[in-house]
C-alpha positions in Angstrom: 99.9 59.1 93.4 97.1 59.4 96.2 98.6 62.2 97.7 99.1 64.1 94.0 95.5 63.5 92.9 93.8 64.8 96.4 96.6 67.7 96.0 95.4 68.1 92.5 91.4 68.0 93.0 91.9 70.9 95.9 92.0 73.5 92.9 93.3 75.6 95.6 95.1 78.4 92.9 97.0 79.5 95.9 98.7 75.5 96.9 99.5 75.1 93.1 101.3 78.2 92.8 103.3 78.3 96.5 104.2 74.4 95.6 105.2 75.7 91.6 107.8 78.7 93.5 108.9 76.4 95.9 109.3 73.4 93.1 111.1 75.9 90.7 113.5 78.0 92.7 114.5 75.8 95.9 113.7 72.2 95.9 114.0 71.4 92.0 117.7 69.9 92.6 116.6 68.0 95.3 113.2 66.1 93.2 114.0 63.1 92.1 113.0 60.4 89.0 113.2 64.7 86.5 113.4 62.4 83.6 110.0 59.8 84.9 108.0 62.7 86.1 108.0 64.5 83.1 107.4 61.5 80.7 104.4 61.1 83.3 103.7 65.0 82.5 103.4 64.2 78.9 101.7 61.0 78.9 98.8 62.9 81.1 98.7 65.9 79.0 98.0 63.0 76.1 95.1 61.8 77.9 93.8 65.3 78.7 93.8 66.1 75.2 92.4 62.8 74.1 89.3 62.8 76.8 88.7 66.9 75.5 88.3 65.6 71.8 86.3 62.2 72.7 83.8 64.1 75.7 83.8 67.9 73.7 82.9 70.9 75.9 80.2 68.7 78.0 83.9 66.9 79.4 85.6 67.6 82.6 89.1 68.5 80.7 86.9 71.1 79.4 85.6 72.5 82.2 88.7 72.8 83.8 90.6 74.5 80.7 87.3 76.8 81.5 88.2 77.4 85.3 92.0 78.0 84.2 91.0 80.6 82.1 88.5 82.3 84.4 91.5 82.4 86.8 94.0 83.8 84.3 91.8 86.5 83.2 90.0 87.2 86.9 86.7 86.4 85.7 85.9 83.3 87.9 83.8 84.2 91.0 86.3 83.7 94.0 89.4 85.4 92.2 87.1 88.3 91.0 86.0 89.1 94.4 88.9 89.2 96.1 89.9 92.5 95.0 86.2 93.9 96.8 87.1 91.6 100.1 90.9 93.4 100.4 89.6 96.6 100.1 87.1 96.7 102.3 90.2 95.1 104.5 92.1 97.3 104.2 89.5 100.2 104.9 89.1 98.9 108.4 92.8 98.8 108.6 93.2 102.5 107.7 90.6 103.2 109.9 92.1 101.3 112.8 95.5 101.4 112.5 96.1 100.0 116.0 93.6 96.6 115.1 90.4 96.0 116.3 91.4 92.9 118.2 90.3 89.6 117.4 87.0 88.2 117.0 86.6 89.8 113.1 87.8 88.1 110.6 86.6 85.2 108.5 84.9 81.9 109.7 85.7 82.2 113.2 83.9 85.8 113.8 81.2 84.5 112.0 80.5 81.7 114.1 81.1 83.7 117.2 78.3 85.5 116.1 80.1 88.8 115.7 78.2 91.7 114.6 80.9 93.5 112.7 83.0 91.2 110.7 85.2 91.1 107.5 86.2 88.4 105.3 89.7 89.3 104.5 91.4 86.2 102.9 94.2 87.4 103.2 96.4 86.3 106.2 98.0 89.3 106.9 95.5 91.6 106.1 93.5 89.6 109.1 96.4 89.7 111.7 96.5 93.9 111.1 93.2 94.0 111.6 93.6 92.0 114.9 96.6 93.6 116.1 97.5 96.7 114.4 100.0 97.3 111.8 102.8 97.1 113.8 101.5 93.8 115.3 101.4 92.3 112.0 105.2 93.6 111.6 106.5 92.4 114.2 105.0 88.8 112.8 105.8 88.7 109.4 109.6 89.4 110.4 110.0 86.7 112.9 108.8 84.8 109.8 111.4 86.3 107.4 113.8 85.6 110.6 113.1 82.4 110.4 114.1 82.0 106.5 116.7 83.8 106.6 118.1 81.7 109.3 117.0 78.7 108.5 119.1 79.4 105.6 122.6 80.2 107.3 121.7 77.0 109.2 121.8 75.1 105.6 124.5 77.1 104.4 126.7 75.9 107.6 125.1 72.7 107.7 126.3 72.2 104.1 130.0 73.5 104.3 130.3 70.5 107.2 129.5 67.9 105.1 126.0 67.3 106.8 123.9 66.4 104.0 121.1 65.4 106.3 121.1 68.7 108.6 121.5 70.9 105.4 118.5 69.1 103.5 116.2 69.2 106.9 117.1 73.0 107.1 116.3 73.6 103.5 113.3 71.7 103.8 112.0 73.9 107.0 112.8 77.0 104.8 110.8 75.7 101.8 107.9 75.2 104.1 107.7 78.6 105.3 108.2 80.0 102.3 105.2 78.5 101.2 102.8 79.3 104.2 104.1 82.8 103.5 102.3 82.8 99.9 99.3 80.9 100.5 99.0 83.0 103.4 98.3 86.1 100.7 95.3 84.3 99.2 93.6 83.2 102.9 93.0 83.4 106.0 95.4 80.2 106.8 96.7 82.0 109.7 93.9 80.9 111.6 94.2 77.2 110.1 95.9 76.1 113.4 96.3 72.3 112.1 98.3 73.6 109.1 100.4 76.1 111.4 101.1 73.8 114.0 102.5 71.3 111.3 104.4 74.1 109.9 105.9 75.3 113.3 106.6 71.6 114.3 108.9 70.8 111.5 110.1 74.9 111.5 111.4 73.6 115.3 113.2 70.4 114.5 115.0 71.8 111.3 116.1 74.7 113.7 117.2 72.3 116.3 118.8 69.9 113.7 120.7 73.1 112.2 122.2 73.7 116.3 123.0 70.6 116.9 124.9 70.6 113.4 127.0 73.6 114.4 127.6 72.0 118.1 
């Protein structure tokens, strides 16, 4: 429950809807207590609608209905500029088609002091502008390299009878699939905390899925 409610008061658009994709089309069979968590679903959508009516539009139910909204129709300020922030991206990239090299992009240029810098948020927009377009390539399809192998690995893992090594090599592929989204909405390539976690677990479900087929 702690976990949910800090994942919940993030409001990061770009979490809720890698974790709703990844909920929906790979992991939902694999979720337990269906029946508990959406009686839970319910029950909070009764309190939501019971705090709205009691607190009015002063209420924080309202105010988040408000930033739902905003999102929906790209009115609220950090959706709404984005658009602006990937073209000018983009620009650069046209401009430089074989990257600029790092040191401009986001946070990190900024603190460096750069004098040319763009804020991008957008994960792969940054790594073309760092290393060209064929740089960025070459990334994003070890990345689709490892899903799609991380996939045969279940697949094999699965026809053996290894519950465990299939489930670990599902799990690996779920998490990648999800950096891959949120990495469309910011600049969480350079998070190295949330990549390192990513890689770690990317490694054993790899190793898990070899030693499965050894």
């Amino acid at each position: 429950i702690a976990i949910a409610a800090g994942y919940l008061l993030t409001f990061s658009r770009s979490n809720f809807l890698a974790l709703l994709f990844v909920a929906v089309f790979i992991a939902f069979k694999y979720i337990p207590y269906k029946k508990q968590i959406f009686l839970a679903g319910i029950a909070l959508v009764g309190v939501g609608i019971l705090l709205l009516v009691i607190q009015g539009s002063d209420g924080i139910i309202y105010k988040l209905l408000e930033w739902v909204q905003d999102s929906l129709n790209l009115t609220d300020t950090s959706v709404a500029g984005r658009s602006g922030i990937w073209t000018e991206a983009l620009k650069a990239i046209k401009d430089n088609p074989m990257g600029l090299g790092f040191g401009h992009v986001g946070s990190i240029a900024i603190d460096a002091k750069a004098s040319y810098y763009l804020s991008c948020e957008n994960s792969y927009l940054a790594m073309t502008i760092d290393f060209g377009i064929i740089g960025a390539l070459i990334y994003v399809s070890f990345m689709i390299w490892i899903i799609y192998h991380l996939g045969c690995k279940a697949r094999r893992c699965r026809a053996m009878g290894n519950t465990t090594a299939y489930r670990i090599c599902k799990g690996g592929q779920s998490v990648m699939i999800y950096l891959m989204i949120v990495m469309f909405f910011s600049n969480h390539i350079y998070d190295m905390e949330a990549v390192a976690i990513v890689y770690a677990y990317v490694g054993i479900a790899l190793s898990v899925g070899g030693q499965n087929e050894n």
